[in-house]
N, C-alpha and C positions, 0 to 999 in steps of 0.2 A: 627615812634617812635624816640624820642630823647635819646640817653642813655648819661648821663652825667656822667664823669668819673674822679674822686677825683687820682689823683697819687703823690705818698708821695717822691721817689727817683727816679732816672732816671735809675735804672735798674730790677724794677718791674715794667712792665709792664701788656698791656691787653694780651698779648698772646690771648688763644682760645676763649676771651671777644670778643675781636677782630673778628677773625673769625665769631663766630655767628651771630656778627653783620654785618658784611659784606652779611653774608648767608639768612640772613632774611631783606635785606634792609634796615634796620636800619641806622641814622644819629648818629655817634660818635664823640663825644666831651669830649678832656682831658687838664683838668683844671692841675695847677701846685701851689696850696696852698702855701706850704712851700715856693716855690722860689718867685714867684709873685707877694707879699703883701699881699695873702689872698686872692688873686683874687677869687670867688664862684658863680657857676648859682643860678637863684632861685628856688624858688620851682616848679613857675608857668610853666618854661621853661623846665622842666625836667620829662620825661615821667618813665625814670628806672635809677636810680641812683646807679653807680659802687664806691664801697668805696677799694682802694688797700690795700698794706702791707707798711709797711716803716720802718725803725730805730726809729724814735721817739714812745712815751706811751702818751695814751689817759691820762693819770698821768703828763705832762707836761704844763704847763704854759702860750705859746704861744700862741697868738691871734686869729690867723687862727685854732688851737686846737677849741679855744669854740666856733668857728662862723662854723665850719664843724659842731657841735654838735647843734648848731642853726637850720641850715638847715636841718639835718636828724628828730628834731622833728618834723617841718616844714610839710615834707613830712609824717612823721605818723599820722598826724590830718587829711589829705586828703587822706591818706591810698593808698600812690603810691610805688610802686615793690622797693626792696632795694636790694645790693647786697655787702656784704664785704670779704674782706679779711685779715684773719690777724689782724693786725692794724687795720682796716674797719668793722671789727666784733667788737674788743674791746670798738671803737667810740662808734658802734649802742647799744648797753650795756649800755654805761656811759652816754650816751644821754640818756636814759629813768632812769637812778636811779639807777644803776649797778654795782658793784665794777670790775675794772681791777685790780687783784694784780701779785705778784711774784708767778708763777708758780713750783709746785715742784722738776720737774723735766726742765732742758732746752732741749729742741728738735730742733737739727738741722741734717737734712739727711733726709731718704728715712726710711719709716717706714707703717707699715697697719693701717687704721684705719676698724672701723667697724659699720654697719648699727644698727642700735637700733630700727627703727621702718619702716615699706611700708607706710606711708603716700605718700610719691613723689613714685609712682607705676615705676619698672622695672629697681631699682637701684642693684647693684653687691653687695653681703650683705659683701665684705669686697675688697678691693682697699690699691695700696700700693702711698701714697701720700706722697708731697716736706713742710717736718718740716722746720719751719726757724721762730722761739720764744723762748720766757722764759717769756712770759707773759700769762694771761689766762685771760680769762670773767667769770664772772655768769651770769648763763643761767635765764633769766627773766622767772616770776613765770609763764608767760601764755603763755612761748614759749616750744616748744618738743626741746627735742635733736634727734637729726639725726644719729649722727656718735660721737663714743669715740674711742681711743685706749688707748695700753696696761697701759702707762706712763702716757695719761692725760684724764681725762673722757669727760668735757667740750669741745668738738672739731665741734660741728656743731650744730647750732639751727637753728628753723624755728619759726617767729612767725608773726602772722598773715594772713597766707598763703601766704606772699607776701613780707615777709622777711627771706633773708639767711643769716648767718654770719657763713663764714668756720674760723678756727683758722689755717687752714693749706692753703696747695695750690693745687688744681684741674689746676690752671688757666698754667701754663708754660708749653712752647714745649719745647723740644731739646737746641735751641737756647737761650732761656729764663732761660735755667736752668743754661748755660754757662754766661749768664749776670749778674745775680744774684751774679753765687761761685765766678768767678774771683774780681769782685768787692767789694767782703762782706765774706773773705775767711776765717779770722781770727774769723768770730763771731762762726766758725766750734769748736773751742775748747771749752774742757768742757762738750759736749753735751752726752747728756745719750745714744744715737743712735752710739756712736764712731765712726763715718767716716770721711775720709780724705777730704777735699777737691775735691781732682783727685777723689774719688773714688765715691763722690755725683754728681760728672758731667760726669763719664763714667757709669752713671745707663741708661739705658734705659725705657726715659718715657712713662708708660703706655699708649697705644691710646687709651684705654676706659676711661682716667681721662679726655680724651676730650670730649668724647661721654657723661660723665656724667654730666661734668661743661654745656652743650647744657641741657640736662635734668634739672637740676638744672633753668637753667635760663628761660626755656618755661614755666616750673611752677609759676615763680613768676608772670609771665606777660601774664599767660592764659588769666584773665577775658578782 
């Protein structure tokens, strides 16, 4: 399989994307939109499509914005595995007719969410997951919600069996978590979740956010 992988900043990465893929043989391929002119595989070439987080809002202007939203319909007409984050979730929303707005609350830290339905069978009905937004999607008419917490409901859909869009983060180890805050420290203020910096990168991440992001992602790419 080829997973093809949209990354928005250089310090969100695949983490446990990664991993799986390695675990399952899969061929990984990450594109760099934002810096590269827009560079983007097609659809032809692309077995599972990874969508990341980033700074920028599907609400922005720029080219490479509507040619990613290109391709993701692309890929829904031939009905192939999608996968985003964050940012990558908000895309897959706006791509099909979705509004992305200002969220009510901003979410950055460590915080639970919780499982709302067993469709994906043998998930933890609540996980304490890496906030890092002030933006949200609406959940398309014909897709389930997965996972809300306290502060925002909209936090995971699933639609078409064969699309995920987390608004949070499953995907970061240890490492990943330290790449992210040192680099993006000040977007910490403000946030309804009150943590420091120091004290969202001395959380210890859940090893089961690994175990479920693999969950996650065998389902979309069962068939």
């Amino acid at each position: 399989m080829r997973i093809n992988v949209l990354q928005h900043t250089p310090n969100e990465g695949v983490g446990a994307i990664g991993d799986w893929a390695k675990e399952n043989n899969h061929d990984l391929y990450i594109y760099h939109p934002y810096f590269y002119n827009g560079v983007l595989p097609t659809a032809d070439e692309t077995d599972l499509l990874i969508i990341l987080g980033g700074p920028m809002s599907p609400n922005d202007t720029d080219e490479w914005i509507y040619k990613e939203r290109e391709l993701i319909r692309d890929l829904l007409k031939v009905n192939k595995p999608m996968f985003g984050a964050c940012y990558g979730a908000q895309q897959i929303t706006k791509a099909i007719g979705y509004t992305v707005s200002k969220s009510p609350v901003k979410e950055v830290g460590w915080d639970k969410v919780y499982l709302e339905t067993d469709t994906i069978p043998y998930l933890p009905k609540e996980l304490m997951a890496l906030h890092w937004h002030e933006e949200m999607f609406q959940i398309p008419k014909n897709a389930e919600l997965l996972f809300s917490s306290e502060h925002l409901n909209n936090q995971v859909f699933l639609l078409n069996q064969n699309v995920i869009g987390l608004q949070f983060h499953f995907e970061p180890g240890p490492y990943d978590v330290k790449e992210i805050v040192i680099n993006d420290y000040t977007y910490a203020v403000d946030s309804v979740l009150n943590q420091t910096p120091q004290e969202i990168i001395n959380y210890d991440v859940p090893e089961e956010n690994k175990e479920v992001m693999f969950k996650l992602l065998d389902f979309i790419t069962q068939s």
